[in-house]
C-alpha positions in Angstrom: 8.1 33.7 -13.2 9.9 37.3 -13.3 13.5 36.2 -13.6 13.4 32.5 -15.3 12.5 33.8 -18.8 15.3 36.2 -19.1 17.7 33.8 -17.4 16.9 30.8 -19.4 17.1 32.8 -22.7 20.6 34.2 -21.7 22.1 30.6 -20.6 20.4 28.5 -23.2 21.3 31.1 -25.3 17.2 31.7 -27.3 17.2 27.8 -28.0 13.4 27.7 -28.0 12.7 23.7 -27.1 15.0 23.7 -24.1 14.1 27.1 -22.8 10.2 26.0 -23.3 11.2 22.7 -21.3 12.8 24.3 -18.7 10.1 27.0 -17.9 7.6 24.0 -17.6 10.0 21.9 -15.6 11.8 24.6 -12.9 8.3 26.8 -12.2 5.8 24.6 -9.8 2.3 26.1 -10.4 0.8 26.0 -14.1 -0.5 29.5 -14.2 2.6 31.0 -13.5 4.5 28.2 -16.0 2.0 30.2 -18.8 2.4 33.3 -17.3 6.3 32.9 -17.3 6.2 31.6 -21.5 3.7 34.2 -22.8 5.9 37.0 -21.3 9.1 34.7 -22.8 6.7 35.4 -26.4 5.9 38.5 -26.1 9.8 39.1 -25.4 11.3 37.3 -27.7 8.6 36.7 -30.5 9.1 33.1 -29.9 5.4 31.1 -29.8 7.1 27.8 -29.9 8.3 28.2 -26.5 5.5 28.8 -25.2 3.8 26.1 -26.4 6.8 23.4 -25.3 6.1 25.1 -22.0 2.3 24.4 -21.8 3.2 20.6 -23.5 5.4 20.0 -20.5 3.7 21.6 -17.6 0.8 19.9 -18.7 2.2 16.1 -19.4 3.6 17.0 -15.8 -0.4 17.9 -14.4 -1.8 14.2 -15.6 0.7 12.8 -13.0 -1.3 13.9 -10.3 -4.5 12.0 -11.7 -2.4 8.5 -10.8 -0.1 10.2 -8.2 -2.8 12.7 -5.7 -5.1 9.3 -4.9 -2.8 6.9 -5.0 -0.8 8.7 -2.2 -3.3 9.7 -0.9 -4.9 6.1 -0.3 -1.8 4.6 0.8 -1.7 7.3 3.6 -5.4 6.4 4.4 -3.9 2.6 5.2 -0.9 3.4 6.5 -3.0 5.7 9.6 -5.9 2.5 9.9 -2.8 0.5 10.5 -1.4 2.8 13.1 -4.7 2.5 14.6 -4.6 -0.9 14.9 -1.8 -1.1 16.8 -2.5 1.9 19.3 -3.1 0.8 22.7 -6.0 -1.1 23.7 -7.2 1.7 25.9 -7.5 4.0 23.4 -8.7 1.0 21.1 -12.0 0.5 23.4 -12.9 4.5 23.2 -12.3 5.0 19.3 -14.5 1.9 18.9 -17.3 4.0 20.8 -16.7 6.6 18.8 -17.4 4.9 15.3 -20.0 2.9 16.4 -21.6 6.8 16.9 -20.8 7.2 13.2 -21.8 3.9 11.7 -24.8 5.1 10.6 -23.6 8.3 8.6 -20.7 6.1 7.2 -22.5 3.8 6.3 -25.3 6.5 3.9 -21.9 7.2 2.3 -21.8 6.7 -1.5 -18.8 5.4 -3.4 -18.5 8.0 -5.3 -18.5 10.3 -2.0 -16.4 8.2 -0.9 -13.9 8.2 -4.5 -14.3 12.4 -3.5 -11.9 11.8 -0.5 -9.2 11.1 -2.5 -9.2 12.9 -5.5 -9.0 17.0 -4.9 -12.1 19.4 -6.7 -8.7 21.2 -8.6 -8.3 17.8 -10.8 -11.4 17.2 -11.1 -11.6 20.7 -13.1 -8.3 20.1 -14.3 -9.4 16.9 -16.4 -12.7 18.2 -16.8 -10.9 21.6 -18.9 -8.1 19.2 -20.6 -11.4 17.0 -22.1 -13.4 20.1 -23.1 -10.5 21.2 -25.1 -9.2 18.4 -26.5 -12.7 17.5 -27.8 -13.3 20.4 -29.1 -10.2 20.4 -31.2 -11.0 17.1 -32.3 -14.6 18.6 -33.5 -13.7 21.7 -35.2 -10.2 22.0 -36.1 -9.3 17.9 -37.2 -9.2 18.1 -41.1 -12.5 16.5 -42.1 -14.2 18.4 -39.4 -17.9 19.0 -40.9 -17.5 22.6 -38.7 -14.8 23.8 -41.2 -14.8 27.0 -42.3 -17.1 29.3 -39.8 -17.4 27.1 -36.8 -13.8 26.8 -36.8 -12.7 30.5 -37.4 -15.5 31.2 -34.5 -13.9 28.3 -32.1 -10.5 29.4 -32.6 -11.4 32.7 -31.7 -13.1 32.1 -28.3 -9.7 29.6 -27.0 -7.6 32.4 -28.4 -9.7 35.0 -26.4 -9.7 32.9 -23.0 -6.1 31.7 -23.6 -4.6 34.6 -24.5 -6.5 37.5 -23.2 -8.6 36.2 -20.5 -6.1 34.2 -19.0 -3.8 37.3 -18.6 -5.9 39.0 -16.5 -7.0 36.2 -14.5 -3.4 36.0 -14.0 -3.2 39.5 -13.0 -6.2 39.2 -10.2 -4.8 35.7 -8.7 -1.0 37.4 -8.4 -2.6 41.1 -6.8 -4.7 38.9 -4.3 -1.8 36.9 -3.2 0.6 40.0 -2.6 -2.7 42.0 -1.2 -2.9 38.9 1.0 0.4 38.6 2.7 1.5 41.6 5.4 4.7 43.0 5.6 4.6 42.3 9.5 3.9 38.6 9.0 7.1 38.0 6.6 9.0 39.7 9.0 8.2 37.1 12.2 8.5 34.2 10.6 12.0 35.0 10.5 14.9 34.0 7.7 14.7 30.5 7.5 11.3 29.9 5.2 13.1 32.1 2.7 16.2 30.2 2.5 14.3 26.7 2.1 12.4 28.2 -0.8 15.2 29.9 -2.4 17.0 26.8 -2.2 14.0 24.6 -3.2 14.0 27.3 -6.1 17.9 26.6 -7.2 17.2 23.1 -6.7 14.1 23.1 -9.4 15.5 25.7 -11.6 18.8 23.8 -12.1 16.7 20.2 -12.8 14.8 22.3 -15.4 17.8 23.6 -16.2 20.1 20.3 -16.8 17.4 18.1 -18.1 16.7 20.4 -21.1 20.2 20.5 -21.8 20.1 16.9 -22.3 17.6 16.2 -23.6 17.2 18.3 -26.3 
């Protein structure tokens, strides 16, 4: 998020659509994708970055509404069938064991049961992504009947949490992780988690890197 912007100006040399692409491709979490582009704006005066960045982050973010359940599903098979074909020992005291739990299975809702596979975090994802686009749709298309007043006032309050609000939320989510994580324990886990994720790191960054050189 620190290095990235700088880097990708330097090698792509300021070409905003690949250096937009490749901050939303090479940086995993969407905060820090957004956090990464506004401080590639506020650098280099260059808002269409930032919002190439946002576009591909978030195209990336509605894979994980097909991608999270359906993995997540076929994982759910794939242990029922390694049940099925544990020993016949252990067969006999697992089937005691449900039979303890038909009954609360069986109160079980669909929807409760749709829960299991979809993570809360998507659920707010899709439920912000439909707030927003709607509200575009209703006050900034261009025979909204909230033309005028309603949509100066809109724009103002997604400019305010985008831009403002967003920042320091930003802020508070990176202090708690660094207030978070003790000297003492980076030090036992030794060398190798760092080397994985700086190589994980190269890995992305160069994919972000290459495909925005070719496509664009």
């Amino acid at each position: 998020m620190l290095v990235y912007p700088y880097l990708f100006h330097y090698l792509l040399d300021g070409n905003s659509q690949q250096v937009g692409m490749s901050l939303g491709v090479a940086i995993h979490d969407t905060s820090q994708v957004l956090g990464a582009a506004m401080s590639y704006r506020d650098t280099f005066d260059d808002e269409v970055a930032l919002k190439v960045a946002a576009i591909t982050k978030l195209t990336r973010n509605l894979g994980l509404a097909f991608c999270i359940p359906l993995l997540t599903i076929q994982s759910h098979r794939y242990h029922e069938e390694q049940d099925k074909i544990a020993p016949v020992e252990d067969d006999a005291k697992k089937k005691k064991e449900e039979v303890s739990k038909d009954d609360t299975a069986t109160t079980m809702s669909g929807l409760l049961k749709f829960q299991k596979y979809v993570p809360p975090f998507l659920w707010a994802f899709l439920a912000m992504s439909t707030v927003r686009s709607g509200g575009d749709m209703i006050f900034l298309a261009d025979n909204s009947h909230y033309a005028g007043d309603g949509a100066q006032l809109y724009q103002g309050v997604m400019d305010f949490i985008g831009n403002d609000v967003s920042k320091y939320a930003l802020g508070t989510a990176m202090a708690a992780v660094g207030l978070s994580t003790s000297a003492s324990t980076l030090r036992g886990v030794g060398w190798r988690p760092f080397a994985v994720g700086g190589a994980g790191a190269l890995v992305v960054g160069g994919t972000g890197f290459t495909v925005a050189s070719l496509l664009i």
